[in-house]
Backbone as CSV, one residue per row, in Angstrom:
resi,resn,N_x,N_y,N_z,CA_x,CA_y,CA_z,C_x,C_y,C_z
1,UNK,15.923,129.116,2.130,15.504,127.816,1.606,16.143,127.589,0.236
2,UNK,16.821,126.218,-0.383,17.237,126.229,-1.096,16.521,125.551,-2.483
3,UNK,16.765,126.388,-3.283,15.941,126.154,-4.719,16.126,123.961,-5.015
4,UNK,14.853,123.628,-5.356,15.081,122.456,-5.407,15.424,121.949,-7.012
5,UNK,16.272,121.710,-7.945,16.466,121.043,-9.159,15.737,120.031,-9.566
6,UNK,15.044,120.306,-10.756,14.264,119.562,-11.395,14.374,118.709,-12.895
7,UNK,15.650,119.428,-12.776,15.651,118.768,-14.338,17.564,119.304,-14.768
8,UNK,18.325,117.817,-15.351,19.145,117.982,-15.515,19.331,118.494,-17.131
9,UNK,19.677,119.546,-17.638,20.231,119.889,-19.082,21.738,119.048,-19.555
10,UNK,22.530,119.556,-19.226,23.844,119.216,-19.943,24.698,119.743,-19.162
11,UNK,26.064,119.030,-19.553,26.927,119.366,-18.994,27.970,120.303,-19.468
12,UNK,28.126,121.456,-18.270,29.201,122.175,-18.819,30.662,122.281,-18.824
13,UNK,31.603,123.517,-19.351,32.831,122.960,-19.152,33.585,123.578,-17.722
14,UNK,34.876,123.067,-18.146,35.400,123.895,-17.019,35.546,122.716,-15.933
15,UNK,36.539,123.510,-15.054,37.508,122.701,-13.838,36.836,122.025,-13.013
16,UNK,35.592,122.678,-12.539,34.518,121.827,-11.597,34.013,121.246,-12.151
17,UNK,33.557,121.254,-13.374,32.829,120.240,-14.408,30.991,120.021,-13.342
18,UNK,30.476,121.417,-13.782,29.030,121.728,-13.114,28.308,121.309,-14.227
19,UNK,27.339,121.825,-13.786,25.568,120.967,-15.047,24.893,121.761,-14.923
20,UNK,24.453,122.276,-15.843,23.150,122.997,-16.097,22.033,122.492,-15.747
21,UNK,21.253,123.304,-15.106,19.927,122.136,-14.380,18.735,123.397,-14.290
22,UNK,17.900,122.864,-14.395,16.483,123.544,-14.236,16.001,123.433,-12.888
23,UNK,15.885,125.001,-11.820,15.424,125.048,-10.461,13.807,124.925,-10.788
24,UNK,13.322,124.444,-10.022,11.766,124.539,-9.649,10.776,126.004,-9.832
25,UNK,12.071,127.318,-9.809,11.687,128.165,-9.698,11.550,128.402,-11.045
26,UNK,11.869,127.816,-12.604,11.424,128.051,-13.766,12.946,128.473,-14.157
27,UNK,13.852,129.223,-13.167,15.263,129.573,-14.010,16.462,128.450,-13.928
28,UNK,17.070,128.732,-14.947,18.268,127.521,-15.405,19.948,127.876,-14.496
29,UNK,20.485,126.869,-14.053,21.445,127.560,-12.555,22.749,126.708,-13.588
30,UNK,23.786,126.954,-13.339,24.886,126.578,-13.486,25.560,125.640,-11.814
31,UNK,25.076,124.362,-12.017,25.384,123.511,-10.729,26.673,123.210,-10.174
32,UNK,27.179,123.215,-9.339,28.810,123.161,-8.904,28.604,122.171,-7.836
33,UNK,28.956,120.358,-7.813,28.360,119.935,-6.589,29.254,119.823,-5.908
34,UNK,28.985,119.371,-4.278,30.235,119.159,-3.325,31.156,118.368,-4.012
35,UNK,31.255,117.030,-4.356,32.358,116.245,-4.868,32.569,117.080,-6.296
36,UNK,32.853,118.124,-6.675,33.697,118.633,-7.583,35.276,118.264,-7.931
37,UNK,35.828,117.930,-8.902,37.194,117.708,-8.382,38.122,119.004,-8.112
38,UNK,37.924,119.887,-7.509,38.792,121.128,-7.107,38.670,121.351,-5.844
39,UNK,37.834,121.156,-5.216,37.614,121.722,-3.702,36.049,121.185,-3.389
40,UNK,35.697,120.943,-2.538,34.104,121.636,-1.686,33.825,122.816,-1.272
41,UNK,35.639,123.476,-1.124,35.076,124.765,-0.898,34.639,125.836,-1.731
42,UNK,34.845,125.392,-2.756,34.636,126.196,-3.909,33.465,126.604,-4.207
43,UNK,32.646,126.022,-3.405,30.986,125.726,-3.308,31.063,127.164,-2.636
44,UNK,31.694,127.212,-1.684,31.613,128.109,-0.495,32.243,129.826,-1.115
45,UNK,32.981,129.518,-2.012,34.014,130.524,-2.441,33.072,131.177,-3.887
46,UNK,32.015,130.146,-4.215,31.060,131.299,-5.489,30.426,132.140,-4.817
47,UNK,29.600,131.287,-3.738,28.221,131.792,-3.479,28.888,133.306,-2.423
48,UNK,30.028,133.125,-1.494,30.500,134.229,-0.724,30.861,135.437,-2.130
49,UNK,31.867,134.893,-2.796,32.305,136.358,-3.249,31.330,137.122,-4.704
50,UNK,30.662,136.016,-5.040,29.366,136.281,-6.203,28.431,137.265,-5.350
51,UNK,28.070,136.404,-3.762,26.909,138.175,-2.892,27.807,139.637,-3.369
52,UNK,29.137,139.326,-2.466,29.875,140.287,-2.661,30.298,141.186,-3.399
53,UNK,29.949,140.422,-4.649,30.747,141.283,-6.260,28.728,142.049,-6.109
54,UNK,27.502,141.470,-5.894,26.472,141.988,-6.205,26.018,143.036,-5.417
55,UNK,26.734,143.078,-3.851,26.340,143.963,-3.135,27.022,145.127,-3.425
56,UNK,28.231,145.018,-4.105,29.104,146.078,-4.463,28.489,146.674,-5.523
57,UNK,27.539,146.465,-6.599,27.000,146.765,-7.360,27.531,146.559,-8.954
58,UNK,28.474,145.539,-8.775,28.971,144.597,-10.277,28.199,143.627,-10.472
59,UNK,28.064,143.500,-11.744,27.009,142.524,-12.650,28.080,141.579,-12.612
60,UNK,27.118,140.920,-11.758,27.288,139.119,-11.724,26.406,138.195,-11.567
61,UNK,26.315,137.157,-11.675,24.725,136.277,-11.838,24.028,136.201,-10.538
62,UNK,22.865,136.057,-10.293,21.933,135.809,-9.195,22.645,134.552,-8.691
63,UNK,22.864,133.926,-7.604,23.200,132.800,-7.343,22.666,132.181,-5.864
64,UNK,22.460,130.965,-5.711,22.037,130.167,-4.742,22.130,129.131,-4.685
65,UNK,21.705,128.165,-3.228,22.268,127.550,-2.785,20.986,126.141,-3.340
66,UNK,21.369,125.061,-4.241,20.436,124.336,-4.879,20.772,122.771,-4.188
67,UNK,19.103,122.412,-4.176,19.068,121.239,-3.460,18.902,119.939,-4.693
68,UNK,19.909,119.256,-4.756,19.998,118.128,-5.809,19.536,116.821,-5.292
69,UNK,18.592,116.329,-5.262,17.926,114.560,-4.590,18.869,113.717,-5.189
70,UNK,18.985,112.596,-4.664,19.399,111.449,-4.901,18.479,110.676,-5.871
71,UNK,17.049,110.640,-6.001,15.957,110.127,-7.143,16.892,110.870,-8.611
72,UNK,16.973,112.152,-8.027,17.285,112.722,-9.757,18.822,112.111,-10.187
73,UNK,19.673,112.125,-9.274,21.112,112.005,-9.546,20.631,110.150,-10.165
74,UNK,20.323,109.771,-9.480,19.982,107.888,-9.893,19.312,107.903,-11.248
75,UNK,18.269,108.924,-11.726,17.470,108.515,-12.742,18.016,109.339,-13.776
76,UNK,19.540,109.992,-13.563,20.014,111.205,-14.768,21.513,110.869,-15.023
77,UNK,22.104,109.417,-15.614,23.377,109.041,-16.111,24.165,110.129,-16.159
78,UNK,23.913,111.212,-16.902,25.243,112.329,-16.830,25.371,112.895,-15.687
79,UNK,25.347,112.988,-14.658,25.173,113.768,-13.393,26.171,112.906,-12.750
80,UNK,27.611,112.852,-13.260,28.806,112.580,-12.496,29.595,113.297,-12.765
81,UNK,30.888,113.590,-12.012,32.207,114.126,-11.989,33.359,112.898,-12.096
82,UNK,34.418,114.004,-12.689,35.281,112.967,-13.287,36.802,113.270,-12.169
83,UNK,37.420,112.272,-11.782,38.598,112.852,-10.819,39.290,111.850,-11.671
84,UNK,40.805,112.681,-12.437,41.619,111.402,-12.738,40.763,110.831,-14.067
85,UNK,41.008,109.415,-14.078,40.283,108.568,-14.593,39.050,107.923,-13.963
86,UNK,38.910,108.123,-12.868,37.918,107.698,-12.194,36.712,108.699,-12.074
87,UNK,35.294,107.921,-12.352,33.971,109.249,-12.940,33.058,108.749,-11.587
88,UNK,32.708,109.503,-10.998,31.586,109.254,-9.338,30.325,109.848,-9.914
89,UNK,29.475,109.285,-9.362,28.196,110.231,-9.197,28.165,111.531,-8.526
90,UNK,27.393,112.555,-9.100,27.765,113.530,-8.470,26.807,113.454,-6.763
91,UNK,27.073,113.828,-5.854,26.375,113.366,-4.559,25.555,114.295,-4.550
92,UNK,24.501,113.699,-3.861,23.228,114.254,-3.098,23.282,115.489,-2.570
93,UNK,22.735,116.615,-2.186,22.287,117.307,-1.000,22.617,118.339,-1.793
94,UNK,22.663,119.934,-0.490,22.973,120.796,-1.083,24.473,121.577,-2.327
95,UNK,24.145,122.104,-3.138,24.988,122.512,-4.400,25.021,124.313,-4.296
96,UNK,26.138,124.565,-4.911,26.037,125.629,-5.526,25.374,125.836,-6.804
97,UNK,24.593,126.923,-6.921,24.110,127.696,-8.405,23.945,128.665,-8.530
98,UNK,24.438,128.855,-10.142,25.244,130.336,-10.468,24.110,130.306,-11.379
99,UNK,22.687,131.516,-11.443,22.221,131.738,-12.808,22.640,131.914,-14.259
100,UNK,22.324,131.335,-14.952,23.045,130.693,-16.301,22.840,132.349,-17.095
101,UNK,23.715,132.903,-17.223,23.642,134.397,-17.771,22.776,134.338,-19.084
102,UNK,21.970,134.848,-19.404,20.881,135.343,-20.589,20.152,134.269,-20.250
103,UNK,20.278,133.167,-19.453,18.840,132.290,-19.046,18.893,131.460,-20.340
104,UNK,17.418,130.618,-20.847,17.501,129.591,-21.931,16.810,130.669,-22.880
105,UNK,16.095,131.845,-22.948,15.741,132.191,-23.683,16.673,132.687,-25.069
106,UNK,16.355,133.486,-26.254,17.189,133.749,-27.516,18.234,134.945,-27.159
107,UNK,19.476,135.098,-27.498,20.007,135.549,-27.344,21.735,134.826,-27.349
108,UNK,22.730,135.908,-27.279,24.207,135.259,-27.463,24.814,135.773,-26.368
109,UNK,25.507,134.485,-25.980,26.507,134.440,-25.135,27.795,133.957,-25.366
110,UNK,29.139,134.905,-25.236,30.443,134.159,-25.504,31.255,134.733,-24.449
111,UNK,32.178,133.531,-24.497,33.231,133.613,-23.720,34.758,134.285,-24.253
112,UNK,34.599,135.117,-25.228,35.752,135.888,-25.900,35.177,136.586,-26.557
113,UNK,35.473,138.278,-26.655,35.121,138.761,-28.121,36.387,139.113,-28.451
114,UNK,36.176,139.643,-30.177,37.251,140.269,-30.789,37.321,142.016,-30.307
115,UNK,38.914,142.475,-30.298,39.135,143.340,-30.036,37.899,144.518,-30.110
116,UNK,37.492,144.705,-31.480,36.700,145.568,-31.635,35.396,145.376,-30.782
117,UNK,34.967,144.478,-31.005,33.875,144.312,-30.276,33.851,144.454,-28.574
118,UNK,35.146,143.987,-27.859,35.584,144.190,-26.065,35.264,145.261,-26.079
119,UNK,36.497,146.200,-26.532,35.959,147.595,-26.480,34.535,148.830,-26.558
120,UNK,33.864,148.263,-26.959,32.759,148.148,-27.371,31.773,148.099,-25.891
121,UNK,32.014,146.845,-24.795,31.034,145.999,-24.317,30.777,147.639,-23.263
122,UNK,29.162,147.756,-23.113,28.638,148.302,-22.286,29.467,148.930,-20.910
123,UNK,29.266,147.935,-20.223,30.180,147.909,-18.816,31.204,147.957,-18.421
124,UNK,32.191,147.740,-19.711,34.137,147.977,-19.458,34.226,148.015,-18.256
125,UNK,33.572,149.797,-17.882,34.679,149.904,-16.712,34.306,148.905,-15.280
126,UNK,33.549,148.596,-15.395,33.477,147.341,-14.342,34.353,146.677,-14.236
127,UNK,35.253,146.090,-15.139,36.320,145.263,-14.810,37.767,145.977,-13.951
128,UNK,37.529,147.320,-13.487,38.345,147.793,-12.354,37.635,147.699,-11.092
129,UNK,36.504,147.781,-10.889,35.718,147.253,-9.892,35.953,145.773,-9.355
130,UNK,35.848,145.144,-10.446,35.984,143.559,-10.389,37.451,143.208,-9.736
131,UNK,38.209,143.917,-10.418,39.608,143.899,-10.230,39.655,144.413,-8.662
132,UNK,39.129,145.022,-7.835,39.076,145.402,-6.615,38.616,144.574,-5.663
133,UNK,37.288,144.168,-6.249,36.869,142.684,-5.286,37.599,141.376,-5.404
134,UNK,38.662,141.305,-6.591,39.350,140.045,-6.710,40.507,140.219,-5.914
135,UNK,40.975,141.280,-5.777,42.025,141.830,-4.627,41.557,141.387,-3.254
136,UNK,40.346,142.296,-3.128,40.162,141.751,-1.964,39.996,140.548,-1.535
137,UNK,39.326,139.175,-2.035,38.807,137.877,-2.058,40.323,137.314,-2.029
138,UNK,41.327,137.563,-2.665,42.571,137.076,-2.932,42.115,135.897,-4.128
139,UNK,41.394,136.548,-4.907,41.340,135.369,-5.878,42.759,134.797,-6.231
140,UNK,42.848,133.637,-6.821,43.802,133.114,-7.132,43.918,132.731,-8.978
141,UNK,42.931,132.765,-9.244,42.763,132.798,-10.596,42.579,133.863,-11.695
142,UNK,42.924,133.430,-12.826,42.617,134.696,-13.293,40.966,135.094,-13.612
143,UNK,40.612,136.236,-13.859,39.535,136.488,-13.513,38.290,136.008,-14.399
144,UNK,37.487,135.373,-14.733,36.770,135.362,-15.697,35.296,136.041,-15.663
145,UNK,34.958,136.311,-17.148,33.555,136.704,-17.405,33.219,136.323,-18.658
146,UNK,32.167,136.448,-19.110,31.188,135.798,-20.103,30.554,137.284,-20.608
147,UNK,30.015,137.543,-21.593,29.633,138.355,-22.894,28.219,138.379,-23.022
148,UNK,27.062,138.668,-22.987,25.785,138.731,-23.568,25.366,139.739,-23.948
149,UNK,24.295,139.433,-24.930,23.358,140.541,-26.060,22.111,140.017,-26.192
150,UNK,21.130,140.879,-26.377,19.717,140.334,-26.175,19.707,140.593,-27.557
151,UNK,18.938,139.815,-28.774,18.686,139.888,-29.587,18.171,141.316,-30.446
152,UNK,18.932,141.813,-31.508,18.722,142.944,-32.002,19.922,144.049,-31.433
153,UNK,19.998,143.498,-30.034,20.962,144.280,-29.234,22.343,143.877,-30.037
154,UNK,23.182,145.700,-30.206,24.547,145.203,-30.862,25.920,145.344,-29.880
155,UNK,25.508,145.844,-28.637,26.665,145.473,-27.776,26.319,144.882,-26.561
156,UNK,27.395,144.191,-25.959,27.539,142.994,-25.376,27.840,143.706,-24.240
157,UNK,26.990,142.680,-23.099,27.156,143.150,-21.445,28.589,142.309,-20.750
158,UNK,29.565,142.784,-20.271,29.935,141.823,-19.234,29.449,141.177,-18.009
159,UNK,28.979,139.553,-17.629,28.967,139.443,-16.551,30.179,138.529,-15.667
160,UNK,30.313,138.507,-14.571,31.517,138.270,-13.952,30.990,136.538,-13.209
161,UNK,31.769,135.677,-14.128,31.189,135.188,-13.224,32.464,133.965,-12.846
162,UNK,32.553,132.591,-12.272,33.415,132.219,-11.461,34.324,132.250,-10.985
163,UNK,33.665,132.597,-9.629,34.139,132.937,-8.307,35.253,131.592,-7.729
164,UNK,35.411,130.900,-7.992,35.758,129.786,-6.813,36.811,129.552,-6.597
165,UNK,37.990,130.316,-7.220,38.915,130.254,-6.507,39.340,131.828,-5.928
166,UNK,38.440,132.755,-5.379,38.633,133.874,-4.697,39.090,132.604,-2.741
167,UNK,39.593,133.678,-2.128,39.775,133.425,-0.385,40.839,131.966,-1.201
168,UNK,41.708,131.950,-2.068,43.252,131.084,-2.467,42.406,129.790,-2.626
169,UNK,41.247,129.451,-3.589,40.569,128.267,-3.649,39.941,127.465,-1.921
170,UNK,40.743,126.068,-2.306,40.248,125.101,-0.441,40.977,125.398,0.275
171,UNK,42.196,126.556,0.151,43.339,126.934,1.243,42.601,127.569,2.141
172,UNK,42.393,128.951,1.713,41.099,129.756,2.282,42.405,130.427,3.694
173,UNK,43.247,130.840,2.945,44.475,131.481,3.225,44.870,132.569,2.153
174,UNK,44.916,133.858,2.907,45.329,135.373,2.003,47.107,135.140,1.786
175,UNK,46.797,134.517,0.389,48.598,134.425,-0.438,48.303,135.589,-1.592
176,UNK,48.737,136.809,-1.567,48.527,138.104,-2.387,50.107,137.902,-3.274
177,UNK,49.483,137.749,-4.806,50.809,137.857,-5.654,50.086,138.991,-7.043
178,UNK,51.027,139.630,-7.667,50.421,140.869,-8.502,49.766,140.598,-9.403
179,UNK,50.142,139.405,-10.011,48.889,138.924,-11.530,47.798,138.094,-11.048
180,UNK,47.811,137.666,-9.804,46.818,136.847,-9.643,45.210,137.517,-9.800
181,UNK,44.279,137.080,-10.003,42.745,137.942,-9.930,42.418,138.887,-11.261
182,UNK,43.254,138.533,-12.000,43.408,139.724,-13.155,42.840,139.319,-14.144
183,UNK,42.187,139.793,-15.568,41.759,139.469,-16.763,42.733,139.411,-17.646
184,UNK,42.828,138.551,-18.713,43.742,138.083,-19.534,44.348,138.998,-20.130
185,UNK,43.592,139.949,-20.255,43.709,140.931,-21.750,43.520,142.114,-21.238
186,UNK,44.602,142.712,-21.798,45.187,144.448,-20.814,43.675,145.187,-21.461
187,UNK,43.506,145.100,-22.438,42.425,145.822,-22.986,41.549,146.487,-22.155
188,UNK,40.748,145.806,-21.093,39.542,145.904,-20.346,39.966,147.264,-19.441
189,UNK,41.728,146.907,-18.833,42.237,148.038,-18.293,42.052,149.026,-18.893
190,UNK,42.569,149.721,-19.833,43.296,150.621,-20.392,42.051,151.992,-19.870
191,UNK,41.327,152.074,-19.901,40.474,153.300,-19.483,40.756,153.502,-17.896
192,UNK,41.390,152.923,-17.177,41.843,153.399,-15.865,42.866,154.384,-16.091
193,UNK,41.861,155.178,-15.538,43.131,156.981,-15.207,43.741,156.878,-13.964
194,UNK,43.259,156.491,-12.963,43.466,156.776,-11.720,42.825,156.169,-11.018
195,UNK,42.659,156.416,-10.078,41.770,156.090,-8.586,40.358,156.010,-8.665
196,UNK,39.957,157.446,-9.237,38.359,157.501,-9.669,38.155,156.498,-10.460
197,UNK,38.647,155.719,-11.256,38.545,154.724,-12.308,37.857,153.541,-11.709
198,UNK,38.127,153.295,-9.843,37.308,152.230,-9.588,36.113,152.584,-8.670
199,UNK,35.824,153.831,-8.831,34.870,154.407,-8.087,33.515,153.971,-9.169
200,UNK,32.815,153.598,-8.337,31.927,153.936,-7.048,32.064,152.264,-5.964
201,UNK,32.845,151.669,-6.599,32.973,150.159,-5.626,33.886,150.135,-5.260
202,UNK,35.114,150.535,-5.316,35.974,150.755,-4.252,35.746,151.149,-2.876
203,UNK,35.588,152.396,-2.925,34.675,152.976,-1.751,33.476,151.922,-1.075
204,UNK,32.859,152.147,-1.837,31.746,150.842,-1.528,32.529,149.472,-0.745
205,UNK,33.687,149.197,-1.404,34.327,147.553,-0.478,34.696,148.225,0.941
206,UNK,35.981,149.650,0.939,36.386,150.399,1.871,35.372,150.203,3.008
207,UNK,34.222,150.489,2.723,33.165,150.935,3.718,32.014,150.023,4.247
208,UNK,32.321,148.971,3.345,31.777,148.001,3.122,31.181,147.224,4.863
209,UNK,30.089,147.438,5.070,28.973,146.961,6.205,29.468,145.351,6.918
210,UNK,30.222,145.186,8.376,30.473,143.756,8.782,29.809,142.840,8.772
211,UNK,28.206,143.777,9.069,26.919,142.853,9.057,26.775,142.318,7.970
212,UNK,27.046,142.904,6.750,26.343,142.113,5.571,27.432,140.885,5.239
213,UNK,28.607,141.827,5.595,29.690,140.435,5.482,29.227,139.005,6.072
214,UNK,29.013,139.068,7.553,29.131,138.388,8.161,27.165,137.267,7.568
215,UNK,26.294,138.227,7.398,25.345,137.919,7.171,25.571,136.938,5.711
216,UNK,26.316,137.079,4.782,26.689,136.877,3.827,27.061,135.187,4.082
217,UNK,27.896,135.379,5.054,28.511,134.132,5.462,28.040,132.561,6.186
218,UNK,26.421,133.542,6.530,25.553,132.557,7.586,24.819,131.410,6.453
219,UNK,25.090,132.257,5.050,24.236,131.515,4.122,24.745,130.398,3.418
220,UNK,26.240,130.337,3.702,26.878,129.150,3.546,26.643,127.861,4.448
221,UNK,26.171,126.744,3.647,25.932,125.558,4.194,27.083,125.091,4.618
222,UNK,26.832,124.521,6.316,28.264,124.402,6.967,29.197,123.139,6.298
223,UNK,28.324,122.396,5.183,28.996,121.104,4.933,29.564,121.608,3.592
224,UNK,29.550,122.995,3.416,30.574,122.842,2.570,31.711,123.155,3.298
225,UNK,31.965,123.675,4.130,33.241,123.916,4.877,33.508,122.770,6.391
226,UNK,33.009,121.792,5.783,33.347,120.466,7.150,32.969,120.850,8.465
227,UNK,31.734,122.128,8.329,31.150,122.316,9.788,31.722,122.749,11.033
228,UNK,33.238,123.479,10.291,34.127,123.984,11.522,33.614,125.540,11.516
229,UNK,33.068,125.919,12.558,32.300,127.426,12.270,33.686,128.500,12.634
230,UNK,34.727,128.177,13.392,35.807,128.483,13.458,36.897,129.490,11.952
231,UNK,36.222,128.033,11.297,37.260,128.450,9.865,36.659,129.534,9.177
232,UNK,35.322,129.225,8.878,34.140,130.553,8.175,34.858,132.071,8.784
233,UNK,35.053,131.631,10.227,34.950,132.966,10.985,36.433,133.597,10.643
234,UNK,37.405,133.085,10.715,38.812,133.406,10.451,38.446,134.377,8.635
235,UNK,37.919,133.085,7.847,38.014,133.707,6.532,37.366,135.169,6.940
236,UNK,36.367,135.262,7.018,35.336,136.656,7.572,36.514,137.365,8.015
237,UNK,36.993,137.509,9.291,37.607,138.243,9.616,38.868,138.741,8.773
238,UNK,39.768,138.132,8.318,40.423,138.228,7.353,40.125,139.255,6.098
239,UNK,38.582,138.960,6.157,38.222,139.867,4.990,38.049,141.374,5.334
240,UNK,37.885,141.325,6.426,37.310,142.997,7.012,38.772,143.112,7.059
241,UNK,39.729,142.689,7.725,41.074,143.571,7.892,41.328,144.161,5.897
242,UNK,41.582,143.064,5.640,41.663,143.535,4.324,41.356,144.362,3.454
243,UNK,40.074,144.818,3.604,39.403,146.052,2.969,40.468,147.304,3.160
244,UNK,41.130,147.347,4.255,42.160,148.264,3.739,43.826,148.467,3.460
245,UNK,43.761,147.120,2.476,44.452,146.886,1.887,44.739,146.501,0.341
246,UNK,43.331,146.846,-0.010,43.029,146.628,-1.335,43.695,147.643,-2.827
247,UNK,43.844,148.854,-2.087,44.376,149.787,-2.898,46.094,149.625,-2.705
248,UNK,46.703,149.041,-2.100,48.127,148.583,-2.067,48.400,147.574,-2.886
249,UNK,47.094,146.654,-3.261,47.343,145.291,-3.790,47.281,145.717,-5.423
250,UNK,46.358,146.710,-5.459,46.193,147.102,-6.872,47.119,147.554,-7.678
251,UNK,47.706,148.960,-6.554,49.317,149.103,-7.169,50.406,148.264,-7.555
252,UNK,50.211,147.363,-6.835,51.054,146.293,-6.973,50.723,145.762,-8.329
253,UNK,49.742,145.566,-8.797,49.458,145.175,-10.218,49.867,146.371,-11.030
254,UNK,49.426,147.440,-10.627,50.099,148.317,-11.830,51.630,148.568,-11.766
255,UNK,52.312,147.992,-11.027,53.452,148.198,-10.466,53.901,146.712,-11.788
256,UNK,53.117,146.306,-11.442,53.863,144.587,-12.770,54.378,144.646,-13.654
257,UNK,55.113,143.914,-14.198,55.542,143.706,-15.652,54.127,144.045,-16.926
258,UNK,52.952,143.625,-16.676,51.653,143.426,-16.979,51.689,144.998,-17.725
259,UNK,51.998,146.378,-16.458,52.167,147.393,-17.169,50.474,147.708,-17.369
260,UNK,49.248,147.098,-16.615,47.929,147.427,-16.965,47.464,148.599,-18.184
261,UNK,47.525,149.915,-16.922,47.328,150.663,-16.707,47.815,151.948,-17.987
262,UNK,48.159,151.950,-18.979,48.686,153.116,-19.854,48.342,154.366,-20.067
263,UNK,47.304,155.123,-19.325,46.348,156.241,-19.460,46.643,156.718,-17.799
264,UNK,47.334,155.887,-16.983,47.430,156.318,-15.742,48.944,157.033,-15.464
265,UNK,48.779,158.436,-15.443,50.153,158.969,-15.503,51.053,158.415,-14.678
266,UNK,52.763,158.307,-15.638,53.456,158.075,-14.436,54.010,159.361,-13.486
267,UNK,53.654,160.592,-14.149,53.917,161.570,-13.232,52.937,161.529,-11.485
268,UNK,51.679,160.427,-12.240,50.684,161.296,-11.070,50.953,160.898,-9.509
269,UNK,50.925,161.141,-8.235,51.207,160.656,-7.179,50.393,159.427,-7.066
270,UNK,51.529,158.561,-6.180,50.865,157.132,-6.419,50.663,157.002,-4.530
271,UNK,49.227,157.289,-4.262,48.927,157.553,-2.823,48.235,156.360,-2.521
272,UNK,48.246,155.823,-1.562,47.158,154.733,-0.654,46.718,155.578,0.228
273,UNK,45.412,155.315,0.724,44.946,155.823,1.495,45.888,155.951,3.314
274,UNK,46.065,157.654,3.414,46.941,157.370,4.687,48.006,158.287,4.053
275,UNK,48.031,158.547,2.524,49.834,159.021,2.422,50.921,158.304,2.238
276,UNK,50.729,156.949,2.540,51.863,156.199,2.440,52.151,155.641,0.588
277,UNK,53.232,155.824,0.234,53.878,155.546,-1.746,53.591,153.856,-2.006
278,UNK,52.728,153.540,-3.036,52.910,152.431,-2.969,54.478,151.283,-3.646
279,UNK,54.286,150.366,-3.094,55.460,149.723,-3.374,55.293,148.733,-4.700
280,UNK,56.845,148.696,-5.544,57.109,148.005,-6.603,56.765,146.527,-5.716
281,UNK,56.336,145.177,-6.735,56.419,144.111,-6.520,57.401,143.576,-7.308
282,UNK,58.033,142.386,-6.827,58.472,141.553,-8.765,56.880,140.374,-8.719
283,UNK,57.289,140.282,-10.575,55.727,139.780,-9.604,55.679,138.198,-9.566
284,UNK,56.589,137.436,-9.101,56.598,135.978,-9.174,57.298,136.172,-7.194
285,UNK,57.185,137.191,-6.874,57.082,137.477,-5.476,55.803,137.511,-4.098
286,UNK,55.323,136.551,-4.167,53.791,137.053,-2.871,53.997,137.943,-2.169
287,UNK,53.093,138.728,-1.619,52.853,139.086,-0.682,52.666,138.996,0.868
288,UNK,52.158,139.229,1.853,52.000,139.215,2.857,51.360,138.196,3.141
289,UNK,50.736,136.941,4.241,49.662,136.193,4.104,48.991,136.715,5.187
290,UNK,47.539,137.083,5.285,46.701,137.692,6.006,45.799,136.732,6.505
């Protein structure tokens, strides 16, 4: 059942140009509606790879599927999207929502820290984890996350959050190129030694349950994907082949110009699962399409 919105806050930034809104349930969601100007599927592309990053056991926001009325959109002027020059109401029915990280209560949230302070953040090594599920998803963007500290608290959590252009945005076609899915700033890398570096979620994607996949997938409202149950199913499938191909895609990033990786010997054997050497990319070269 989907959380019903009660109250519009403000508007935030960014490509979909979502709204902060108050669910019924008392917590504050980050809203993404169908007429977004980037996709509808993008609706489809948080809520899939946001389960995914949570079942893997990376901190990323609670998220669900929010029901927006037409009374509220009519009686709340800011509650449009802008395409172009031209500004629409944002439409009726079901939405994506991403829990608004640290919620409305006291506390800081940013979208950059300074060197000293990244280094610093709690969770680092999560962002090789992250980096594994963005492989897999074929994100297309680069990767983002957001910063929080609970008051008094002096280091900062990473959480991971928009998803929407993982599965190549509304293509929802596997186009694998080496920088794509990546974080801006080599920094976050640099503690990757090796392989163990993305353990315990690597393994975890490897092994990763069809059921939950597929279960994952039932929870997408069919109107964000134009109700072709066909297409859902292709993406799904797509995704299970893939799982073992994720550690080829990675090399391929450390294989980049990007150079991630500096703590990861170049003496050490560079194995994929199977024995097989992984391969150099250039990296303005794609990959395979799956």
């Amino acid at each position: 059942m989907a959380v019903l919105a009660v109250q519009a806050i403000r508007r935030m930034r960014g490509g979909a140009q979502g709204h902060l809104m108050l669910g019924a349930d008392g917590e504050a969601y980050v809203v993404k509606f169908q007429n977004n100007p980037q996709h509808i599927r993008v609706l489809a592309n948080e809520l899939m790879a946001t389960k995914l990053a949570r079942a893997l056991g990376l901190t990323a926001p609670e998220c669900d599927v929010v029901e927006v009325t037409e009374w509220l959109i009519e009686n709340t002027a800011e509650l449009s999207v802008e395409h172009g020059r031209e500004r629409q109401r944002c439409v009726a029915g079901l939405q994506f929502g991403s829990r608004l990280v640290g919620g409305l209560m006291p506390g800081q949230t940013m979208d950059y820290l300074p060197e000293e302070q990244l280094r610093e953040v709690k969770n680092l090594g999560e962002f090789a984890g992250m980096l594994a599920l963005d492989k897999w998803t074929c994100n297309s963007n680069g990767r983002q996350a957001v910063f929080h500290k609970r008051p008094r608290e002096k280091r900062y959590q990473a959480a991971f959050i928009d998803q929407g252009y993982c599965f190549n945005a509304g293509e929802w076609k596997y186009v694998d190129a080496p920088l794509r899915g990546v974080y801006a700033r080599n920094l976050v890398y640099e503690g990757i030694t090796g392989w163990d570096s993305f353990e315990p979620w690597l393994s975890r994607l490897e092994e990763f349950d069809p059921g939950i996949i597929w279960g994952i997938a039932e929870t997408v409202p069919p109107e964000w994907y134009g109700g072709d149950p066909s297409a859902i199913e292709r993406l799904v499938e797509g995704l299970m082949v893939r799982r073992g191909r994720v550690r080829e895609l990675i090399g391929e990033f450390r294989e980049s110009s990007r150079q991630p990786f500096p703590k990861w010997g170049k003496a050490q054997e560079n194995v994929v699962k199977g024995g097989f050497g992984l391969p150099g990319w250039a990296d303005d070269v794609s990959g395979p399409v799956m």
